[in-house]
C-alpha positions in Angstrom: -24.4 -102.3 -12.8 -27.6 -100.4 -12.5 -27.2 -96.7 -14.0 -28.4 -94.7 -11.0 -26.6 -92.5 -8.5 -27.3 -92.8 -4.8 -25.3 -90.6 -2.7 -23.0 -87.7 -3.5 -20.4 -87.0 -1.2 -18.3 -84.0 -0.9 -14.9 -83.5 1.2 -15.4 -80.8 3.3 -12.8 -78.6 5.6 -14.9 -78.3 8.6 -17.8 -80.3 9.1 -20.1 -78.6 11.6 -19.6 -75.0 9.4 -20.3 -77.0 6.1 -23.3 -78.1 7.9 -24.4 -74.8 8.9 -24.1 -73.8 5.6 -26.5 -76.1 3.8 -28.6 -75.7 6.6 -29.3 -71.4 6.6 -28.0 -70.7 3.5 -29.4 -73.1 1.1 -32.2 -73.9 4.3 -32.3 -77.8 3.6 -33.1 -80.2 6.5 -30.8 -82.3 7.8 -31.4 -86.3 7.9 -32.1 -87.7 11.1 -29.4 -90.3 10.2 -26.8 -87.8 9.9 -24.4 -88.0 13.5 -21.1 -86.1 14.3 -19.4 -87.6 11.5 -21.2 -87.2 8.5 -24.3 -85.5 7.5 -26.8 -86.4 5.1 -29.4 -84.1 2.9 -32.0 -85.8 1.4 -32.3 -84.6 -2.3 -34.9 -85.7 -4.5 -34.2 -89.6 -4.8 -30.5 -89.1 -4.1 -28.5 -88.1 -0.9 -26.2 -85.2 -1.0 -23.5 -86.2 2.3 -20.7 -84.0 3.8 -17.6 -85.5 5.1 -14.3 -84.6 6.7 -11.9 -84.2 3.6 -9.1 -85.7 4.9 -10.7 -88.8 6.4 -12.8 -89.2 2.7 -9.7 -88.9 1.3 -8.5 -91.5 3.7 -11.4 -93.5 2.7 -10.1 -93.5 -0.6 -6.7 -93.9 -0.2 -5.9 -91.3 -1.8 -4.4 -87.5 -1.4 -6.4 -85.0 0.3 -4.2 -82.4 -1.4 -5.7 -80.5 -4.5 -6.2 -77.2 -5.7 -8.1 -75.4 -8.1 -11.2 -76.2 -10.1 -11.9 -79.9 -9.3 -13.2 -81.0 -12.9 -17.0 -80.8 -11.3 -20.0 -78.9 -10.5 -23.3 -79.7 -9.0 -26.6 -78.3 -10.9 -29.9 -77.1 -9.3 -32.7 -76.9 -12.5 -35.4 -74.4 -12.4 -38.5 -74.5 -13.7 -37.9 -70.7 -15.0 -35.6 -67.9 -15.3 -37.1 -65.9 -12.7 -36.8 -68.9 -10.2 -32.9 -68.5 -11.0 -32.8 -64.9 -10.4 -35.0 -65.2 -6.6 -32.7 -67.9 -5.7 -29.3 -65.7 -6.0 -31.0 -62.8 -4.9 -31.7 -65.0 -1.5 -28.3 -66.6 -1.8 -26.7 -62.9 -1.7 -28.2 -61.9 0.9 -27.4 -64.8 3.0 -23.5 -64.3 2.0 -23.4 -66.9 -0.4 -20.5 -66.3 -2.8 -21.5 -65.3 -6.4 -19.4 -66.9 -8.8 -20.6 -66.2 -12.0 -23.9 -64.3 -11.9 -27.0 -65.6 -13.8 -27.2 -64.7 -17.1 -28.4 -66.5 -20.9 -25.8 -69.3 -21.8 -24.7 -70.7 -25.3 -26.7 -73.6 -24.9 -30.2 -72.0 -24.7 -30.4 -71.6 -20.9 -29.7 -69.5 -18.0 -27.4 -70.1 -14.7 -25.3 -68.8 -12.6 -22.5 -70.1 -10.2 -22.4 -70.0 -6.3 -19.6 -71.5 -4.1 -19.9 -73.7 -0.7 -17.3 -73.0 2.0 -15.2 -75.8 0.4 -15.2 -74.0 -3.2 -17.8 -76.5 -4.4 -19.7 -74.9 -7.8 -23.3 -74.9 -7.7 -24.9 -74.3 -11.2 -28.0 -72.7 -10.4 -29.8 -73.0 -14.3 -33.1 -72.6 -16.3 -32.9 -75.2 -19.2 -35.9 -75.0 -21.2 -34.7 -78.6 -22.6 -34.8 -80.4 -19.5 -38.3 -81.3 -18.4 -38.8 -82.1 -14.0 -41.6 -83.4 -12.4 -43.3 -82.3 -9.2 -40.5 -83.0 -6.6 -37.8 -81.5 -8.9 -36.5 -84.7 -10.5 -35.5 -84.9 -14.3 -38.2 -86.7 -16.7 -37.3 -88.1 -19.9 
């Protein structure tokens, strides 16, 4: 098996509001091959999709049941602090839910938290370790 990851999906509650949400509060596009089941953001190389929870779970076979932290978070790297601190300034005035707000972390960086309508973390972070190229995507 190759070691790459193509397409995130998250288990959403309501999928036209989830939409809405990537859409004006994080203001990504959504991909033409997105339809009234599923929608698709194209990230940089990957695809982030949003899907009825209880159908994914479905999917899965699986229970759609859970509470709680979930055991994951998605990350957004900067290119510097200040770029952390516009984007939850923006995100907070959209309505965005602060979870934890940005601040210097143990491991040399600095993030914050934010929440999607289904309680999904985003880690919004500066880490001065990790090096990205043009489009945002990690470099070795």
């Amino acid at each position: 098996m190759e070691q790459r990851l193509t397409i995130v999906t998250l288990g959403v509650s309501d999928l036209e509001k989830s939409t809405h949400f990537y859409e004006t509060q994080f203001g990504w596009i959504k991909s033409k091959s997105s339809n009234e089941y599923i929608s698709f953001f194209t990230l940089n190389g990957i695809l982030l999709s949003l899907y009825k929870k209880n159908e994914l779970a479905d999917d899965a076979t699986v229970d759609s049941k859970g509470m709680g932290f979930k055991g994951f978070t998605l990350a957004y790297n900067t290119r510097s602090e200040g770029e952390v601190g516009l984007i939850f300034e923006n995100l907070k005035a959209k309505g965005v839910e602060i979870v934890k707000k940005p601040q210097k972390v143990h491991w040399g960086g600095y993030s914050g938290y934010v929440s999607d309508l289904d309680g999904n973390l985003w880690e919004i972070a500066f880490n001065p370790f990790l090096k990205l190229d043009e489009q945002g995507s990690v470099l070795e």
